[in-house]
C-alpha positions as CSV (number, residue, x, y, z in Angstrom):
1,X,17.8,-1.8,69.1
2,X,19.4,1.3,67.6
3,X,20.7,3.8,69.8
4,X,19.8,7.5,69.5
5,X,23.6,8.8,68.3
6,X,23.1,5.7,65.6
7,X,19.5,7.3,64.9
8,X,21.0,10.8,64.0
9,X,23.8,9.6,61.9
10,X,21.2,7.2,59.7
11,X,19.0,10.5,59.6
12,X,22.2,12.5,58.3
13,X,23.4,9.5,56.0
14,X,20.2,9.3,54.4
15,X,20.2,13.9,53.6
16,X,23.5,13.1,52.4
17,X,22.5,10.7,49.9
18,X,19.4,12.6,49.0
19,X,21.3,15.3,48.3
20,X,23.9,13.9,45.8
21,X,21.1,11.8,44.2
22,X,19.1,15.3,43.3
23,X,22.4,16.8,42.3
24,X,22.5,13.6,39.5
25,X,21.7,13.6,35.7
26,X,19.2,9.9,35.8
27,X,21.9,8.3,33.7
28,X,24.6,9.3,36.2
29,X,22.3,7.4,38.7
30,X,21.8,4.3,37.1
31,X,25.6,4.2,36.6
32,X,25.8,4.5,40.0
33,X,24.0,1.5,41.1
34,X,26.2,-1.8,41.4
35,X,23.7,-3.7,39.0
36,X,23.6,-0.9,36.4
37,X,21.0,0.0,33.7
38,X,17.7,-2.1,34.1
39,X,15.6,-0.7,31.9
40,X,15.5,-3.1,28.5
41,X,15.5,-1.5,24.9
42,X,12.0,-1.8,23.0
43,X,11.3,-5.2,21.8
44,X,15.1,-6.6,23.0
45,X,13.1,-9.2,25.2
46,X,10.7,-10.5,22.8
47,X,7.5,-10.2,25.1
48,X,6.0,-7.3,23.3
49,X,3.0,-7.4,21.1
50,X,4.7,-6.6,17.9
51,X,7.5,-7.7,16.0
52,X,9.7,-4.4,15.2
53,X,11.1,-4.4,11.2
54,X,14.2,-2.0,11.1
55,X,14.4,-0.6,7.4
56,X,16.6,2.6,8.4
57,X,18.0,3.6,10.8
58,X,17.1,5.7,13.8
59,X,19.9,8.6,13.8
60,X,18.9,9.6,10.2
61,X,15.9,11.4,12.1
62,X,14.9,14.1,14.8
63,X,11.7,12.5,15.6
64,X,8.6,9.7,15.0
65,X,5.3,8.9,14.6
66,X,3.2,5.5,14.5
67,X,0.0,5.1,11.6
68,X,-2.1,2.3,11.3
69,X,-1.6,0.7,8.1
70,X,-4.9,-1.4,7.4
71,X,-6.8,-2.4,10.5
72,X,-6.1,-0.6,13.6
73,X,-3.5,-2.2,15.6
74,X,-2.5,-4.9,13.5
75,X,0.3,-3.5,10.7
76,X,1.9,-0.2,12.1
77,X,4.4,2.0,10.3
78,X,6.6,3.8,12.0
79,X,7.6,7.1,10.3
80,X,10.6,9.1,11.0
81,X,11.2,12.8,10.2
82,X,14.2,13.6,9.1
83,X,16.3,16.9,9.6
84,X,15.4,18.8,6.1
85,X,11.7,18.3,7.4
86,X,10.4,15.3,4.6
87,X,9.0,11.7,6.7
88,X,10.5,8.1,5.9
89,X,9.9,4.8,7.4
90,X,12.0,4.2,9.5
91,X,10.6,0.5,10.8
92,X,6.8,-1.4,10.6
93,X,5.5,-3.0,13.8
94,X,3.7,-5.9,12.9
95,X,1.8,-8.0,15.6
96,X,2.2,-11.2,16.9
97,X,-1.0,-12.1,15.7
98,X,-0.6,-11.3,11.8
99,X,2.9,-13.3,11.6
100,X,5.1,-15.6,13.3
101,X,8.2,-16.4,13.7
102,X,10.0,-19.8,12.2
103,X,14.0,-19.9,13.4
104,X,15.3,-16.5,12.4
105,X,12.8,-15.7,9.7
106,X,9.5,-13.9,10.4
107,X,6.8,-15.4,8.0
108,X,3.4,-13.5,7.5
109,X,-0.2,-14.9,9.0
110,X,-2.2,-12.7,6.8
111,X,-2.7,-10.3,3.7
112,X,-1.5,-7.2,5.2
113,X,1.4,-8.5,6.8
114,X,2.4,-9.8,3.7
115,X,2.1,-7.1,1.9
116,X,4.7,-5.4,4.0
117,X,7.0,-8.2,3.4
118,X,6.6,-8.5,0.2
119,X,7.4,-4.6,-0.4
120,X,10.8,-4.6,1.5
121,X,13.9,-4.5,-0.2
122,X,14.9,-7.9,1.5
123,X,14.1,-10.8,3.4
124,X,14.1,-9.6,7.6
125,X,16.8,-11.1,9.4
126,X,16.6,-11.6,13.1
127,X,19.0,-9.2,15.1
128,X,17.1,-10.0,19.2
129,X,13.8,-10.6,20.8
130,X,11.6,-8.7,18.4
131,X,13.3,-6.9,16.5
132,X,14.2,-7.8,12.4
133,X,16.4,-5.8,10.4
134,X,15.6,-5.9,6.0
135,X,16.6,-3.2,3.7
136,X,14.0,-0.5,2.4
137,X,12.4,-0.9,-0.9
138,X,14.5,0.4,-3.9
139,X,14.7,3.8,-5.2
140,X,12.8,4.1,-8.3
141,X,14.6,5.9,-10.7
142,X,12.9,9.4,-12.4
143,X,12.9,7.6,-15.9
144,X,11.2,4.9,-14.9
145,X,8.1,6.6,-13.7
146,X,5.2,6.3,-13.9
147,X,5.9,3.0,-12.9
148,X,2.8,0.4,-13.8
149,X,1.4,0.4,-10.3
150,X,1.4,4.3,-10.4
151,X,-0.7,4.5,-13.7
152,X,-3.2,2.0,-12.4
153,X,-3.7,4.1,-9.2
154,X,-4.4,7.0,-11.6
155,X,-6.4,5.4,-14.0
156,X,-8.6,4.5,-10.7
157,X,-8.3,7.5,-8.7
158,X,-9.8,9.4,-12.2
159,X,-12.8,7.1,-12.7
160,X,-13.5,7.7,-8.9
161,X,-13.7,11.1,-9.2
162,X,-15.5,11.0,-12.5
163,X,-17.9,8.9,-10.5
164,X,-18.5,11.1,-7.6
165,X,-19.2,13.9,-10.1
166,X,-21.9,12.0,-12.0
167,X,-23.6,11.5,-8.5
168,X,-23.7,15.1,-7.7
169,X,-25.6,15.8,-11.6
């Protein structure tokens, strides 16, 4: 049983550290406690829902912004803005359900996972958990465009429009 003087100084004890706590930044605090950080990075454990593929990386932008690439929640790009103001992927999320993991590679379940694969500049490489790193696609070059894949998209997106204007006569 605790007597009263040893009740008034666990009262005091306790303002006192209330007080320096409030005065602290959060990562002042966490460097305070004797078993340190414990919050894990994103997809560092590997019990997420995604498997996280770094093409660039993060300090080359100011902020982000996830977009469903095909079906909702299965292929997700992450986008990155960068300081003059234009957007780059900066990794793709790709769920556990659309690929799988064999020893350090990460092999695609269907289409649209491969896809994404497929248009990387190389083969993802396992750096923890979740997380893959692969370089970005390659830089097409001014003199080489339109490349093929560009007129086709034209060729289509012009006999689409010719289409819908037929439909309005």
């Amino acid at each position: 049983m605790a007597t009263a003087r040893q009740r008034q100084a666990a009262r005091r004890n306790i303002k006192k550290a209330q007080r320096a706590w409030k005065s602290m930044s959060p990562a002042a605090r966490s460097r305070r406690q004797p078993e340190g950080r414990s919050r894990a990075k994103p997809g560092a454990k590997g019990t997420g829902n995604y498997y996280r593929v770094v093409v660039r990386d993060r300090n080359e932008f100011t902020s982000f912004r996830t977009q469903d690439v095909g079906r909702e929640g299965h292929v997700q790009r992450l986008a990155g803005r960068r300081k003059s103001g234009s957007w780059s992927t900066q990794a793709w999320l790709i769920a556990k359900d659309d690929a799988h993991r064999d020893g350090d590679r990460l092999v695609a379940d269907t289409a649209g996972a491969r896809k994404i694969l497929r248009s990387l500049g190389s083969r993802p490489a396992h750096v923890k958990g979740d997380v893959f790193e692969a370089k970005p696609r390659r830089n097409v070059p001014e003199r080489e465009k339109p490349t093929p894949a560009q007129q086709r998209a034209r060729r289509q997106n012009i006999g689409k429009a010719q289409q819908a204007s037929r439909m309005k006569k």
